[in-house]
N, C-alpha and C positions, 0 to 999 in steps of 0.2 A: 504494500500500500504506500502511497505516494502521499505526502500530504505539501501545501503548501501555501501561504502565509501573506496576501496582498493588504498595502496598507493605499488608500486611496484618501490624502491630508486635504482634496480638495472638497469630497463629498463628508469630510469629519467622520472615517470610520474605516475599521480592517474588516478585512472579511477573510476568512479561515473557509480551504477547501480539501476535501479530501477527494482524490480524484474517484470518480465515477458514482460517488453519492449528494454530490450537490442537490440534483433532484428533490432525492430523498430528504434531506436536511432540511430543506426549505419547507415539503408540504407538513414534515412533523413540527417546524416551527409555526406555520400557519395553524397549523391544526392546536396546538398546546394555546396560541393567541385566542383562535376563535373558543376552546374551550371555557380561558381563564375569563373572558370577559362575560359569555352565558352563565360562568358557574354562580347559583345564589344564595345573597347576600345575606346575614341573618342580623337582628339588630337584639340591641340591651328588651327585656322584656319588661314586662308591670301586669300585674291582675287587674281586672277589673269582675264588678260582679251585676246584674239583673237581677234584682231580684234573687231565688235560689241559684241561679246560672252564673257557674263561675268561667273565665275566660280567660288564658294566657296569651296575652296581645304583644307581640312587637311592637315597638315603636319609631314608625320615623320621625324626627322630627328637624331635623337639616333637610335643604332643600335637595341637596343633593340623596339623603336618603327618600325623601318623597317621590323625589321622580324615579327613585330603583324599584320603589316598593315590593309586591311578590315578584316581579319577572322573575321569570326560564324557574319557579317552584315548580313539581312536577308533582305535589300531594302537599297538605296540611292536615294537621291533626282536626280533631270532633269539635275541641272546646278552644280550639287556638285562629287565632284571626291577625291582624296587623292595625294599627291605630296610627292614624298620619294627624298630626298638630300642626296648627297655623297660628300663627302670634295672634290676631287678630278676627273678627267675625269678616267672613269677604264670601264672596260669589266661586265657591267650590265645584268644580267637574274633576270626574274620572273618567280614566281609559283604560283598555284593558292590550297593549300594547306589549308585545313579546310577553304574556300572561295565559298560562298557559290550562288553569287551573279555572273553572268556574265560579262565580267571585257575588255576594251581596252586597253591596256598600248600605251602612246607615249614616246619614250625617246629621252631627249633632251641633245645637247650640253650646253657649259659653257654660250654660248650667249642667250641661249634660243629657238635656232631653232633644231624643229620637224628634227630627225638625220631619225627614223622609226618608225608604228604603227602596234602594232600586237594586234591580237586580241585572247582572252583566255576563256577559258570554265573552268565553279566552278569545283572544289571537283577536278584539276588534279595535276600532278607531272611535265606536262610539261613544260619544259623550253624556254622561250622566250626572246631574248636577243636583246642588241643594236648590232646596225652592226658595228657601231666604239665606245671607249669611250663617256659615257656621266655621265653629273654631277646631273642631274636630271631624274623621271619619273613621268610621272602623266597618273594618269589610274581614267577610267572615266566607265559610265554603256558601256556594248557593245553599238556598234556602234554610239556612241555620235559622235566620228570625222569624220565619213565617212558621219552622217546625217547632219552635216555643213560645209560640204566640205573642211574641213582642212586635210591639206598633208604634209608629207615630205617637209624640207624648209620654210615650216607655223613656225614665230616668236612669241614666247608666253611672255604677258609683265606683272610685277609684280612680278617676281619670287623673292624669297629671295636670299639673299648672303652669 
């Protein structure tokens, strides 16, 4: 095996060849890139509870964890959802964008009470918003809230500040 060793000071970088596996090299670097950036993200977690219903929620709360949120998850647990916080009450949509997992959103006011629940299908664009400002959302598998009978005006306790 031949190996050998080019430094190119114009483009700012060497590149290391070993002869006749270049190819190869490259599409496992491609491929270890495109995994690292699908692979998902898990955040600090917080309880919350409904009522008897208890719920181990992620939390995004950087912007940049908001917009990763569940992407490329391939499963969530029964009582486990993700909670995304906004400094302020504002005009909240979701998207279910590289999401792969089917998804309830509830969004809530600053007190904690269910404002609306929409429900969302993986892999879309579409937009699913609150119907007035809210400071929170938490999105759960489909139909977790409609199978425990929470609604609109349902008080969610533990939330963070």
């Amino acid at each position: 095996m031949r190996l050998s060793f080019r430094t190119f000071p114009s483009l700012g970088f060497a590149f290391t060849r070993l002869a006749g596996c270049t190819a190869l090299a490259l599409a496992l670097a491609s491929l270890s890139a495109a995994h690292a950036q699908a692979a998902p993200q898990h955040f600090a977690t917080t309880q919350l509870n409904i009522g008897i219903h208890l719920i181990k929620a992620e939390v995004a709360q950087t912007e940049a964890e908001r917009e990763q949120g569940l992407m490329f998850r391939e499963k969530m647990g029964d009582n486990e959802g993700m909670l995304f916080l906004f400094k302020a009450p504002a005009g909240v949509c979701m998207w279910m964008k590289n999401t792969l997992i089917p998804l309830s959103v509830a969004f809530l006011d600053e007190k904690g009470e269910i404002i609306n629940i929409e429900e969302m299908k993986p892999e879309t664009l579409d937009s699913h918003c609150a119907k007035r400002g809210a400071t929170y959302a938490l999105e759960m598998n489909r139909g977790w809230f409609k199978q425990k009978n929470i609604k609109p005006g349902t008080r969610i306790d533990g939330l963070p500040r």
